[in-house]
C-alpha positions as CSV (number, residue, x, y, z in Angstrom):
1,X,-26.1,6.6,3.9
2,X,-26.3,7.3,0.2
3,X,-29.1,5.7,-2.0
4,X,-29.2,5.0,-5.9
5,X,-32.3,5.0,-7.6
6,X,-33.2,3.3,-10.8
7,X,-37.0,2.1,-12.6
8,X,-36.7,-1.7,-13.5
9,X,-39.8,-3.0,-15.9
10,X,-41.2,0.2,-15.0
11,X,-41.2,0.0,-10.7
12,X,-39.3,2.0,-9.2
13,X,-36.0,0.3,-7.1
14,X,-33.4,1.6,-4.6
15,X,-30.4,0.0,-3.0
16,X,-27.8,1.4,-0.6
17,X,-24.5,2.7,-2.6
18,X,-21.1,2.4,-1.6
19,X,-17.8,3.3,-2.4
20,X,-14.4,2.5,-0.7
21,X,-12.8,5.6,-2.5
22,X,-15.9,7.7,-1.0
23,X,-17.3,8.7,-4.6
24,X,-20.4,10.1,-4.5
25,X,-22.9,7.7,-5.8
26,X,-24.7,9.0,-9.8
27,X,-27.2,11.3,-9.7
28,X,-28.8,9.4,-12.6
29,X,-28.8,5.4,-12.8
30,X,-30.3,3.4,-15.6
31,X,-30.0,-0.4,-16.5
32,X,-27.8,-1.7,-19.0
33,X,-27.1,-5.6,-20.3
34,X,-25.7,-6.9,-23.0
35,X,-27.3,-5.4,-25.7
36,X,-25.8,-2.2,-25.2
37,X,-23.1,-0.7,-27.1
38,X,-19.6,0.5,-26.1
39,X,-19.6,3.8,-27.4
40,X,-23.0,4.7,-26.1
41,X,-22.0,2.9,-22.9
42,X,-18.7,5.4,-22.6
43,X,-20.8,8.2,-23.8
44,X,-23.1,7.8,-20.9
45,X,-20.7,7.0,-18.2
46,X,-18.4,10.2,-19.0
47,X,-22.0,12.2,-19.1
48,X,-22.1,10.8,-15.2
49,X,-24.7,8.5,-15.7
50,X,-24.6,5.4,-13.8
51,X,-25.1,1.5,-15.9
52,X,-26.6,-1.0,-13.4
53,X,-25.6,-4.0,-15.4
54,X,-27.9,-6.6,-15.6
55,X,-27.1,-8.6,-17.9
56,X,-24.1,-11.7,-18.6
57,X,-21.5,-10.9,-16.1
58,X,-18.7,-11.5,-18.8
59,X,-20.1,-9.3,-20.9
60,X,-20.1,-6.2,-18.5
61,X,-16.1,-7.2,-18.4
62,X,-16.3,-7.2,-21.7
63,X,-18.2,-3.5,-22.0
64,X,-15.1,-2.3,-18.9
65,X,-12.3,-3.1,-21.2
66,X,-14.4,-1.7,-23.9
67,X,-14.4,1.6,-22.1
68,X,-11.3,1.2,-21.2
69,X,-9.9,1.1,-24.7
70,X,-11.8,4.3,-25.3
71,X,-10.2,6.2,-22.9
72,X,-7.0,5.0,-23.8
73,X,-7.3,6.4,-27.6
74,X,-6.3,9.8,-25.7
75,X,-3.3,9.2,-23.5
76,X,-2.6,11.9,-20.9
77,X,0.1,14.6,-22.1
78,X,3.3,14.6,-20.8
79,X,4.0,17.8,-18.7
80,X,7.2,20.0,-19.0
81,X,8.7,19.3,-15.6
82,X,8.4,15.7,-13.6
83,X,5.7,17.9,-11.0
84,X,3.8,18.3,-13.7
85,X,3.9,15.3,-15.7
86,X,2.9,13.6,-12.3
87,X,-0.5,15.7,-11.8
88,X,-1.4,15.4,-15.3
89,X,-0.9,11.3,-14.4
90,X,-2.8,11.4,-11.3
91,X,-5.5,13.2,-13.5
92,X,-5.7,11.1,-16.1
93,X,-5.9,8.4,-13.4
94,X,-8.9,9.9,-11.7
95,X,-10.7,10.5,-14.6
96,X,-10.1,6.4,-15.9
97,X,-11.7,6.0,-12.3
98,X,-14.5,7.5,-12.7
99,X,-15.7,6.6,-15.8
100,X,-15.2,3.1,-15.1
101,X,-16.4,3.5,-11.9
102,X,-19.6,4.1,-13.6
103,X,-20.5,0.8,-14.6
104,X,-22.4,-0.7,-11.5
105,X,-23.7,-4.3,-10.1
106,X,-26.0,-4.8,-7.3
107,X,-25.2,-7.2,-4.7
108,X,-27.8,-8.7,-2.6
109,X,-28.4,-8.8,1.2
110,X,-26.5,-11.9,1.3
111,X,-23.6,-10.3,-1.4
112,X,-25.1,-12.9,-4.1
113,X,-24.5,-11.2,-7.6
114,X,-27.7,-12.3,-9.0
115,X,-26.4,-12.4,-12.7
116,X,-25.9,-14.8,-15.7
117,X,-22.6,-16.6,-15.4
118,X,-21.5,-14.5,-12.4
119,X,-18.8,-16.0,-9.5
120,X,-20.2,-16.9,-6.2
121,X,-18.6,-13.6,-4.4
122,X,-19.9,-14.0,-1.2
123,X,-16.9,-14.7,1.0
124,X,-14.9,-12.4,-1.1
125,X,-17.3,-9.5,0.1
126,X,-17.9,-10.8,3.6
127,X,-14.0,-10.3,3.9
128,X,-13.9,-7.0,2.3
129,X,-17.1,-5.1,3.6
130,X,-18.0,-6.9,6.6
131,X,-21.7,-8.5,7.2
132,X,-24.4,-7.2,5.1
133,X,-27.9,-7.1,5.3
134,X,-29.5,-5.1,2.8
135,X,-28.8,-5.4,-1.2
136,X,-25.7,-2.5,-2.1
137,X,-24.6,-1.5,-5.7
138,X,-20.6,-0.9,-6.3
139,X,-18.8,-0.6,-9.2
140,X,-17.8,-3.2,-11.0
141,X,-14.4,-2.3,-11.1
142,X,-14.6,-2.1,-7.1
143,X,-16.2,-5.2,-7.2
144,X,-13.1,-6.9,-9.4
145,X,-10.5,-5.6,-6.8
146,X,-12.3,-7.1,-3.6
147,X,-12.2,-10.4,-5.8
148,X,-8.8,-10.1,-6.9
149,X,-8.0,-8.9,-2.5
150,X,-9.5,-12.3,-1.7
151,X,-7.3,-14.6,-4.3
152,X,-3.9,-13.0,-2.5
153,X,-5.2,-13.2,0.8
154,X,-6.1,-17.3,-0.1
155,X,-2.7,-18.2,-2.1
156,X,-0.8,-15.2,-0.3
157,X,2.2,-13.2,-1.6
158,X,5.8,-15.2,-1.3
159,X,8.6,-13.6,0.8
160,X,11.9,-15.1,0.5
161,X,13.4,-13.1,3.8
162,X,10.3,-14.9,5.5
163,X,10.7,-18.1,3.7
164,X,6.8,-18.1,4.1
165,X,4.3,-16.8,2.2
166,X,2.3,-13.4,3.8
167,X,-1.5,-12.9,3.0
168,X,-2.8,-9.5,2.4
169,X,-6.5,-8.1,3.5
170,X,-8.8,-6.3,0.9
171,X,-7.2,-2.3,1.3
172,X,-4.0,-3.4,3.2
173,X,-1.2,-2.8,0.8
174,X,0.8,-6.0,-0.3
175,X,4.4,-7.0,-0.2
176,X,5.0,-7.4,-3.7
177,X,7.8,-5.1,-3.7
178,X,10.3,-7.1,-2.3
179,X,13.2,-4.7,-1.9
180,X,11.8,-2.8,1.5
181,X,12.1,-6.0,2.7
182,X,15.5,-7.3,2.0
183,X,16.7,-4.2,3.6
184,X,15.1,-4.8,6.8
185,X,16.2,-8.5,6.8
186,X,20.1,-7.8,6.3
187,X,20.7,-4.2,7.5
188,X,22.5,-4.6,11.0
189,X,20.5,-4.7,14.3
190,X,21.5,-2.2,16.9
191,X,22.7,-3.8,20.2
192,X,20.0,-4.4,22.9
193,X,19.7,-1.7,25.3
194,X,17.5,-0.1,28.3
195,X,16.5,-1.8,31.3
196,X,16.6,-4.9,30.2
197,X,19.6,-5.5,28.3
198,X,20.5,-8.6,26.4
199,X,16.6,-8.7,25.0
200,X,16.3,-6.7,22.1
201,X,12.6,-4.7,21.3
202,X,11.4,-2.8,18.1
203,X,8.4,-1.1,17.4
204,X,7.5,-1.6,13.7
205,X,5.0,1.5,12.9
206,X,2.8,1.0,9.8
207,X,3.1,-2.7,9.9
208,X,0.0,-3.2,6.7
209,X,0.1,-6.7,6.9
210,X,3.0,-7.2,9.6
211,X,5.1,-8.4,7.0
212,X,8.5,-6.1,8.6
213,X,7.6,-7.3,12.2
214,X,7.7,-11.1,11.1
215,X,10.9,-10.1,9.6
216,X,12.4,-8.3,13.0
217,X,11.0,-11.4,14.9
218,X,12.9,-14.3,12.6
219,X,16.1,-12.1,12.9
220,X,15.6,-12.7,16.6
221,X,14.2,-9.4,18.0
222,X,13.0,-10.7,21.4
223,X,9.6,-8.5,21.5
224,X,7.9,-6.7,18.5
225,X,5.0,-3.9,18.8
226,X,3.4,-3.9,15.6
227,X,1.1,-0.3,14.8
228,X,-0.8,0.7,12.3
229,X,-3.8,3.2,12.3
230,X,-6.3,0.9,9.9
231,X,-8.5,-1.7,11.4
232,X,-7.9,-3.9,8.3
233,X,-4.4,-3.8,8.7
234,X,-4.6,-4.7,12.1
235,X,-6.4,-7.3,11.7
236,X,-4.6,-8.4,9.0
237,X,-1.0,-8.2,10.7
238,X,-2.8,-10.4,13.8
239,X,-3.6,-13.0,11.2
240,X,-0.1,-13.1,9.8
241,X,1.7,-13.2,13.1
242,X,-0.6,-16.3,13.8
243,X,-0.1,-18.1,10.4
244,X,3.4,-17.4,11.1
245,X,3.7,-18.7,14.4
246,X,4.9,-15.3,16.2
247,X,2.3,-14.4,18.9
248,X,4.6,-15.1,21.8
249,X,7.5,-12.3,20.2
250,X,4.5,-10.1,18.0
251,X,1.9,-7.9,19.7
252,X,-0.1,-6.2,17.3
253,X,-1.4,-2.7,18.5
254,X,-3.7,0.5,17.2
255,X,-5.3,2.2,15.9
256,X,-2.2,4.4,16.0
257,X,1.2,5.2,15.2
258,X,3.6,5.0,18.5
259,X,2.9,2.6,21.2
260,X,3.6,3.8,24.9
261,X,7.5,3.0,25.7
262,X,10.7,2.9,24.2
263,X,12.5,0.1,22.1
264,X,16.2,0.4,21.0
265,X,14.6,-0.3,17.0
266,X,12.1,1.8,15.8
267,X,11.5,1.4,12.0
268,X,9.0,2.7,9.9
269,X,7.9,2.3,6.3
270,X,5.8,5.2,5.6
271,X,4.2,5.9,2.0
272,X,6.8,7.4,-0.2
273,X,4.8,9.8,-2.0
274,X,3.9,13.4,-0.4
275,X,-0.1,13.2,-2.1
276,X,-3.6,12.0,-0.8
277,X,-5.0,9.0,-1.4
278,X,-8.5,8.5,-3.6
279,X,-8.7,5.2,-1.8
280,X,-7.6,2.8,0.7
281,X,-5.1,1.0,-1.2
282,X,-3.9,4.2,-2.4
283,X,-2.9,5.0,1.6
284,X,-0.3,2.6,1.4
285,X,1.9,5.0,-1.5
286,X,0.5,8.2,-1.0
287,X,1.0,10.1,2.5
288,X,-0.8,13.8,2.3
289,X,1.8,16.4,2.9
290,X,4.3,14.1,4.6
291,X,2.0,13.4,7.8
292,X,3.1,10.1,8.8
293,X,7.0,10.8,7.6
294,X,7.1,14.1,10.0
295,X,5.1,12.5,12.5
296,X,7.4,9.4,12.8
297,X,10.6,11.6,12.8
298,X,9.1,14.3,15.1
299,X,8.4,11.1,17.8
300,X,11.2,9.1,17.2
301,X,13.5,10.6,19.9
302,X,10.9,9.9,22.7
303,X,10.5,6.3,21.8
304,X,14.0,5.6,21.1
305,X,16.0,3.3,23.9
306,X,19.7,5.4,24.7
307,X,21.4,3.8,21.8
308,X,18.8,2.7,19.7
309,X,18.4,3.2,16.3
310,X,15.1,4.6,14.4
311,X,15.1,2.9,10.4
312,X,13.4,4.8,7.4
313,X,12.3,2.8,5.0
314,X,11.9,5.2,2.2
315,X,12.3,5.5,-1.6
316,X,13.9,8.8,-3.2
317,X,10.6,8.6,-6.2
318,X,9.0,12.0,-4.8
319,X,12.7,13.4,-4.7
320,X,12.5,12.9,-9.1
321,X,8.8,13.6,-9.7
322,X,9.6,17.4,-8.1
323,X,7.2,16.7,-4.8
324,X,10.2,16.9,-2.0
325,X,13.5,17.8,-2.1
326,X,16.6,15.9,-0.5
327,X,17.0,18.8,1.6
328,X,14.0,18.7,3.1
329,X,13.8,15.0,4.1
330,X,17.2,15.9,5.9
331,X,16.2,18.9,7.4
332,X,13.1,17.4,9.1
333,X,15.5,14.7,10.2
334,X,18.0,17.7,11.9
335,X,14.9,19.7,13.0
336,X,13.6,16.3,14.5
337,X,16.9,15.9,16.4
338,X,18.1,13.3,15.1
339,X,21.5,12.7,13.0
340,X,21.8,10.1,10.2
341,X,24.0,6.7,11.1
342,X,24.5,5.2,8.0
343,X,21.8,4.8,4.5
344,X,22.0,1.9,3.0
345,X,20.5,2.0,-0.7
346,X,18.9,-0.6,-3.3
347,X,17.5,-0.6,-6.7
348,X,13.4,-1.4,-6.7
349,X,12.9,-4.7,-8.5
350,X,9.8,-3.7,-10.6
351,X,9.3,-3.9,-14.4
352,X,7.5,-0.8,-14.4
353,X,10.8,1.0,-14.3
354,X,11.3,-0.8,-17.5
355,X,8.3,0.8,-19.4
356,X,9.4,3.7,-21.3
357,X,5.7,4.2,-22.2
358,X,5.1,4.9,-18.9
359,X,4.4,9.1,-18.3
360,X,6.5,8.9,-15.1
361,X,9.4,6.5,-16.5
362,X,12.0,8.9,-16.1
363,X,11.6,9.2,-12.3
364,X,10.7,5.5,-12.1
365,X,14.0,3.8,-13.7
366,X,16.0,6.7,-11.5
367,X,14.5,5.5,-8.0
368,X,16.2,4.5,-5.3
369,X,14.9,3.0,-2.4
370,X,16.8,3.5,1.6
371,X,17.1,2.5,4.9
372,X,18.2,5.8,6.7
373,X,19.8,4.7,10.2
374,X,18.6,7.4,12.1
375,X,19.6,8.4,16.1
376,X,19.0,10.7,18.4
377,X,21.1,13.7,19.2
378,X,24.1,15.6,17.0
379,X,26.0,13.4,14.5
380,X,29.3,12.8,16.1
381,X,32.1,13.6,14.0
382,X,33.2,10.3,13.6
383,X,29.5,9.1,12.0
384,X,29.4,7.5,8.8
385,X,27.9,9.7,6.3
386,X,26.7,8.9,2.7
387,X,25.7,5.5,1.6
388,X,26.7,2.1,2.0
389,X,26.2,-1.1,0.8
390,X,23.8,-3.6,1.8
391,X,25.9,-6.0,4.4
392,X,26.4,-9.7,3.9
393,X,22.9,-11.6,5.4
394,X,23.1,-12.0,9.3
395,X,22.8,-15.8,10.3
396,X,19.2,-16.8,10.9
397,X,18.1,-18.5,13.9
398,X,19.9,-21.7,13.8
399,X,23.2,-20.3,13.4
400,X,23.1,-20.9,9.6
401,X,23.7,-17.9,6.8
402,X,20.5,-16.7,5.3
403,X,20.9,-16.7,1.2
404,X,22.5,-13.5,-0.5
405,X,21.0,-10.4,-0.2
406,X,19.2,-8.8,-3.6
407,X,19.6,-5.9,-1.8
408,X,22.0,-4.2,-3.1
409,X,23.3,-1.0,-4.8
410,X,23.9,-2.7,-8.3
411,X,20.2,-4.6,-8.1
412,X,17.9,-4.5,-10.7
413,X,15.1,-1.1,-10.6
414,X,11.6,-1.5,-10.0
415,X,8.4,1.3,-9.5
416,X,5.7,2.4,-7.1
């Protein structure tokens, strides 16, 4: 357990440090309010000297975008290939981060924030970090992200293929991209198959907040198995499925990626960027070295039902920043023994893809997300190859056509 220790009105103190992103806590701690400057506070914090703010909690907001500013009066440079431009980003990202990351509040045993004008953040921590009993500093920019966790996870994030509304956990990645989505909800289901056919099964792997399985389940997938290797994700895909009224077609499973058996749908949204994580949000787009992408392919064949069908949910972005190659993502599917169905492709819906000023804008506003149709064995010569276009919405339920699909080649671009 790592300590910080700072002298308050000249008595020594200590309190338990934690980070989410693992950061080591400051070797050197001192207090800070509101009657300390910006520049000495951002001289200090890129020195790596920890600010326990004790002072108006406005006012530390104030001194973070302070800081903030500071660091932004030296934008990162742009590098001479996309690889490069996106390690110079991910640097100048780290190094925002920590600096920031610098600025520290103490919580007490309860998670009270015992300063002027500060929120009651109590059930926002409780939902984040768990019970407590002994006082803990964080960042303050950690601090701002559990609170901003908790507002999704009260109002949730809408989803049109749901009609419903989906509520994200504190480090379980959102749905706000809503193009992943649409292509689960219109691509076409593979016929039912194995033992029991007529009822149709899918394993959704990496469910994050189960939002895919509800999807599978409203299209009328007779049994869902929902993985995912995070606790809080788990648990977060179990309260879903409740809220959504889909225990009796939705088990939620883990920690892990394959559940025992075979289902004739196997699909699979795996982080679309080949680079590790500095924290937990962060495993939601970043998957170190491809893990969870070869590990679904190299699996699939074993979990598949004899005519079943494994989906990739993936987005081409690694393919333009120079980190994987089209090749390669086909090669590990040929290596994996499996042949490619059918891709069907959309445009992200993002306004980053917008921002020219963005580093990475090149690669952003060229993106293209896909659902590779995957199954086992040699392509036949007959298979469809290349892409297609996202098919007309299957009826829902009731018998009644869902509304048109957004997913579709000519859709509007979004970003990561």
């Amino acid at each position: 357990m790592s300590t910080i220790r700072w002298t308050e009105t000249n008595t020594p103190r200590s309190a338990h440090w934690h980070s989410e992103s693992a950061t080591p806590p400051p070797r050197r701690v001192i207090g800070a309010d509101d009657r300390m400057k910006a520049d000495t506070a951002y001289r200090l914090a890129c020195e790596g000297t920890g600010l326990l703010w004790r002072g108006d909690f406005h006012g530390a907001r104030r001194l973070l975008q302070a800081m903030s500013r500071r660091i932004d009066r030296k934008p990162p440079r742009r590098g001479d290939s996309p690889a490069e431009s996106f390690h110079l980003h991910r640097r100048a990202r780290g190094h925002r981060a920590r600096v920031l990351g610098r600025l520290l509040v103490l919580l007490e045993d309860d998670y009270r924030l015992n300063l002027r004008r500060a929120p009651d953040v109590r059930r926002a921590c409780i939902e984040a970090y768990g019970p407590q009993s002994e006082p803990m500093a964080v960042s303050l920019t950690e601090l701002l992200g559990v609170i901003g966790a908790h507002q999704w996870r009260t109002k949730g994030v809408e989803v049109p293929a749901l009609r419903a509304r989906i509520h994200p956990h504190y480090g379980v990645f959102s749905p706000v991209r809503g193009e992943y989505v649409d292509l689960v909800a219109h691509a076409p289901l593979p016929p039912p198959a194995g033992p029991r056919a007529g009822r149709r099964t899918a394993f959704d792997l990496g469910t994050g907040t189960g939002v895919l399985a509800a999807v599978l389940a409203r299209r009328g997938v007779d049994h869902v198995v929902a993985t995912d290797i995070s606790p809080r994700a788990l648990a977060c895909a179990e309260e879903n499925v409740r809220r959504l009224c889909l225990t009796g077609r939705v088990d939620v499973m883990g920690p892990g990626l394959f559940p025992d058996g075979r289902a004739d749908l196997v699909v699979c949204n795996p982080p679309w960027i080949p680079a590790r994580p500095t924290s937990a949000v962060e495993q939601g787009v970043y998957d170190p070295d491809g893990s969870m992408l070869r590990g679904f392919l190299t699996a699939l064949t074993a979990h598949l039902e004899p005519g079943g069908e494994g989906w990739l949910i993936l987005s081409d972005l690694a393919e333009h920043l120079g980190l994987r190659t089209r090749g390669e993502l086909l090669a590990g599917i040929e290596a994996a023994g499996l042949h490619v169905v059918g891709r069907i492709d959309t445009r992200p819906r993002h306004p980053r893809a917008m921002d020219a000023a963005d580093p990475l804008h090149a690669a952003r506003a060229a993106e293209v997300t896909s659902l590779w149709r995957l199954a086992a064995g040699r392509r036949p010569a007959s298979a469809v190859t290349g892409s297609e276009p996202a098919p007309a919405p299957p009826p829902d339920e009731d018998g009644s056509a869902s509304a048109r699909s957004t997913a579709s080649p000519a859709g509007t671009s979004s970003s990561a």
